[in-house]
N, C-alpha and C positions, 0 to 999 in steps of 0.2 A: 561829872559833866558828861552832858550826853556824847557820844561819838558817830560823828559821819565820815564816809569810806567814799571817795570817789573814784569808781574804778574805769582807765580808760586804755581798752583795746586798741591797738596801732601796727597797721602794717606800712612801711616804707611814708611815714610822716613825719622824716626827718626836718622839713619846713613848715611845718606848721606848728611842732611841737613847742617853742619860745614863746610864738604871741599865744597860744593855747593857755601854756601855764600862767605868762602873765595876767593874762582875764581870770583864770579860775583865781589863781594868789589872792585878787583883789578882791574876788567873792570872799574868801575863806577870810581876808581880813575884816570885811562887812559880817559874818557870823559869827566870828571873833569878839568883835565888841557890838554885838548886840543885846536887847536885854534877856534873854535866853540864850546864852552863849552856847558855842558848840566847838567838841574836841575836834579838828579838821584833819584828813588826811586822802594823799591823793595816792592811786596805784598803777602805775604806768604798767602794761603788758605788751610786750615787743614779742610780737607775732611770729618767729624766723625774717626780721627785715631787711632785704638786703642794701638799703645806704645807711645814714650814719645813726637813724633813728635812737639805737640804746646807747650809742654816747651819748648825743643829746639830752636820754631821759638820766642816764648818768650824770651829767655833770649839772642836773637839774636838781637831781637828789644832793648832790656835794653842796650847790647853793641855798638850798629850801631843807629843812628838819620836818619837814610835814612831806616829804616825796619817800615812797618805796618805789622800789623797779621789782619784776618779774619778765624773764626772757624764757622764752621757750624753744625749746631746742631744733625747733624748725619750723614752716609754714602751718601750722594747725588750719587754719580759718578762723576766720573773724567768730561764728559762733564755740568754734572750742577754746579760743582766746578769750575769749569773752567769760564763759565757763571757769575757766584757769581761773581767770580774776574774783569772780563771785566767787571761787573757794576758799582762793586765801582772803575775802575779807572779813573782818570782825569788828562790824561796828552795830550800832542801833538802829542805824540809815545807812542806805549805800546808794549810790546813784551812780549809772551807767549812763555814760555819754560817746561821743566817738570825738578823735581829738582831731577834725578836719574843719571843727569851728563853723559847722552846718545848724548845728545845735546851738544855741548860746548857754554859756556857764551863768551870765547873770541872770536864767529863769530858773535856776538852782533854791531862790529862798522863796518861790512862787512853793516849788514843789512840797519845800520844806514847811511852809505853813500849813499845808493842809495835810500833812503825816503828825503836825501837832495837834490838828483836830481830830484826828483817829482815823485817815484812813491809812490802807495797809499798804498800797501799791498807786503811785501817781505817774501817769502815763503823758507823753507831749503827743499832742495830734497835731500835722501838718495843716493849716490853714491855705495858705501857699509852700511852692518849693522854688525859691528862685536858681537860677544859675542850671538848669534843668533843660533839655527839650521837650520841646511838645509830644516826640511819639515816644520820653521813658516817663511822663507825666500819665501820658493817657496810659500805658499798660502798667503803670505802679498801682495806677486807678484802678483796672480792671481786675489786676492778680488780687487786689482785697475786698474788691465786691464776689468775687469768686469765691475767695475763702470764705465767705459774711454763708452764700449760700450751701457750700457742698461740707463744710467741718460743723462736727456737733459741737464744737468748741469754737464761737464765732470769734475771728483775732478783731479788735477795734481798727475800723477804718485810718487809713492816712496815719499810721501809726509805727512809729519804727523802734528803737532799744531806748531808746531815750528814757527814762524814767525814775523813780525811787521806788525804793521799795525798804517794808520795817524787818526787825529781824526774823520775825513769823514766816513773813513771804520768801525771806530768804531760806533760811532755815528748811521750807516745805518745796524749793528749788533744789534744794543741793541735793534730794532724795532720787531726783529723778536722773538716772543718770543713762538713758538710752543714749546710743553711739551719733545715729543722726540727728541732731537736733536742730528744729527750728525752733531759737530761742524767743520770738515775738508768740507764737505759740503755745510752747511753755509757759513765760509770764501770765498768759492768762488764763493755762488750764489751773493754776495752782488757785485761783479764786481768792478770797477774801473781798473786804469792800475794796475797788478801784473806783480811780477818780481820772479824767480828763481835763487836761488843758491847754488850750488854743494857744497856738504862738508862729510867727513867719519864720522858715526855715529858709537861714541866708544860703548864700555860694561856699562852693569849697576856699578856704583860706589859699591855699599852695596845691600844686600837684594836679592830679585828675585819677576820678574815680576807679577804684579795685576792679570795680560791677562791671562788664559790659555783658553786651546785651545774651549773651551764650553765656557766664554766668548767672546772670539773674535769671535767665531760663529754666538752668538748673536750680535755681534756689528758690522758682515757681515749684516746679516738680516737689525738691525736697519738702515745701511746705505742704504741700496737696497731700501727696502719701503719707506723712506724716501725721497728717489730723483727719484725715479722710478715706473711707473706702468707697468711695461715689464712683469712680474709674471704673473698677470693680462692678458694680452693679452697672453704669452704661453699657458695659463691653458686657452682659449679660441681655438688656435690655436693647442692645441694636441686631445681638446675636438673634432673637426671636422675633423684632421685627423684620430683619434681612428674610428671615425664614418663611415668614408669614406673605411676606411679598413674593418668595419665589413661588412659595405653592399658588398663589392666585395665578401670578403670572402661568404656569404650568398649566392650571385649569385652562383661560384664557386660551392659552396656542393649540391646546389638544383640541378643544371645542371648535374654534377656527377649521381644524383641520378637517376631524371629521362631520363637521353640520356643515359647512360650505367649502369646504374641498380645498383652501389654502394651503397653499406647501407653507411648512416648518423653514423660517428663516433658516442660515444657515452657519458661516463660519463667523462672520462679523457681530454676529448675537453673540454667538457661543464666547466670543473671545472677551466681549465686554461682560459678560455675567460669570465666567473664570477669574478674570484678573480683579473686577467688584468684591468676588466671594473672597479669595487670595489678600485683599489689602483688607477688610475685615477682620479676616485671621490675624491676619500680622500685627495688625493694628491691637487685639485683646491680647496677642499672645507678649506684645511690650507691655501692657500693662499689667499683664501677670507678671513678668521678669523684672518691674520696676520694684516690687514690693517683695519677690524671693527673694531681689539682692539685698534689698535690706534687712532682711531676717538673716543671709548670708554673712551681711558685716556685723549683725546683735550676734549672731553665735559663736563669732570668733572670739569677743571678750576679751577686745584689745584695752588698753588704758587710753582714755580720753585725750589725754597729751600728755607730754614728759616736760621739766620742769629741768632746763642748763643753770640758771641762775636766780635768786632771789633774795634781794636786798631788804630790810623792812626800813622803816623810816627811820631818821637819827633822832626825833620827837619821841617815837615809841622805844627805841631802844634807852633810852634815861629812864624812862620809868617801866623798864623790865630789874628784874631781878638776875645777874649775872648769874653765869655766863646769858651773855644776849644772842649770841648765834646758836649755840645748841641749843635753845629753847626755840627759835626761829625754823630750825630746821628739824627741831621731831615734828612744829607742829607743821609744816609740809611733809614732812613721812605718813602725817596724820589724812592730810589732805591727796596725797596722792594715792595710796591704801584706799580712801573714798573712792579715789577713780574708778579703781579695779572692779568695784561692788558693781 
């Protein structure tokens, strides 16, 4: 029987996690007795949370034989959690969701129909986002029409983790293991046929968003540098037009000076075309040191993330071959050893 892997990242989602799994259960029992059935399993990934989030997914796994846990030993972020989870899973399909119930689990067998019809990777595009404002609506808008133009690796509009993926995509995922990663990025440098599809993304269940607005900023940046050297080339391209303007300007006040005898402005010029040239500099010389420091955190060749705890499902452990934990845990010595590469 085929197997799907639903892997879901979680920082501090200790309320939402109950009505979360009860919606997904209910899918998993719909693909259960369907007429192509499917082996189900779900993977909770507890982020370093700090309320009661991994009992929760604990005592989720005690009630459900289709839950594994995975705890990580502190704050990763949601892309290296997310990471974590695509490592340990092994199934045929894996679908990444976030467990804040923004996403619905019942467009799960949307997904799943059309990875029966061959494609490798199905992606959800936001149609609307409700429960949202207007000014993280318009610059959610903006940061991906931006990426559409400045990355040779164009990420799909209104588009977030949401998606499936077959064991190929995956498989050609877990190869890449650069330190900063923008995982909406990723997904789609890895190529194969993708597929889109339309659906309203509700409100947050419980809580309130990880993201504000100084995070998402950063996590503009990280995607820009990441799939783009366009920075790069501006701060080259304002460089030589800055240049181009001063020398005219230059011609211009010499010529003033001596063909009609105009005295050369003086301290109030000089201070506005100082401090112009000054914020130029500064300005190319952060975008040089945006992209050293990334080469600074690829050279250190730290491990992705460390792994405190992992549970597999009580579903899968019946049909392992004892011992069930030491087979469990070489093959995360497997998976973490992957990290290192």
């Amino acid at each position: 029987m085929p197997k799907l892997c639903v892997v879901v990242p979680a920082y501090n989602e200790g309320e939402s996690l109950r009505e979360f799994h009860a919606r997904l259960a209910a899918v998993f029992d719909q693909l259960a007795g369907a007429s192509e059935p499917l082996d189900c399993e779900v993977l909770y990934v507890d982020d370093g949370s700090r309320d009661d989030t991994y009992a929760v997914m604990s005592s989720l796994r005690e009630a459900d034989v289709r839950v594994a846990t995975l705890k990580l030993s502190r704050n990763f972020g949601k892309e290296l959690a997310l990471t974590a989870g695509l490592d340990a899973a092994d199934a045929d399909a894996v679908v990444v969701i976030d467990a804040d119930l923004q996403d619905p689990p019942e467009l799960i067998p949307v997904l799943l129909q059309h990875w029966r019809e061959g494609c490798d990777v199905v992606y959800g595009t936001r149609s609307t986002r409700a429960g949202e404002s207007g000014l993280k609506k318009f610059t959610a808008a903006m940061f991906y029409r931006v990426m559409e133009k400045l990355s040779a690796t164009p990420v799909p509009r209104d588009t977030g983790d949401f998606r499936l993926m077959n064991r190929r995509a995956l498989d050609a995922l877990k190869r890449l293991r650069e330190r900063q990663r923008f995982m909406k990025g990723l997904f789609t440098w890895v190529g194969y046929k993708q597929k889109s599809v339309i659906y309203d993304r509700d409100p947050r269940f419980a809580g309130e968003s990880k993201f504000n607005y100084w995070r998402l900023w950063n996590f503009a940046l990280e995607g820009i540098t990441s799939f783009s050297t366009a920075p790069l080339k501006i701060a080259t391209y304002v460089g030589v037009g800055t240049a181009a303007v001063a020398f005219a300007f230059a011609v211009w006040v010499f010529g003033k000076a001596l063909l009609l005898g105009d005295p050369v402005r003086g301290y109030p010029t000089l201070m506005v075309v100082v401090l112009f040239l000054g914020g130029v500099q500064l300005m190319a010389l952060g975008m040089i040191g945006e992209y050293l420091g990334r080469l600074y955190l690829e050279a250190k060749q730290r491990p992705l993330y460390l792994i405190d705890a992992l549970h597999s499902s009580r579903q899968a452990e019946t049909a392992l071959p004892s011992p069930d934990t030491a087979t469990m845990a070489a093959s995360m010595r497997e998976a973490s050893r992957s990290a290192l590469k």
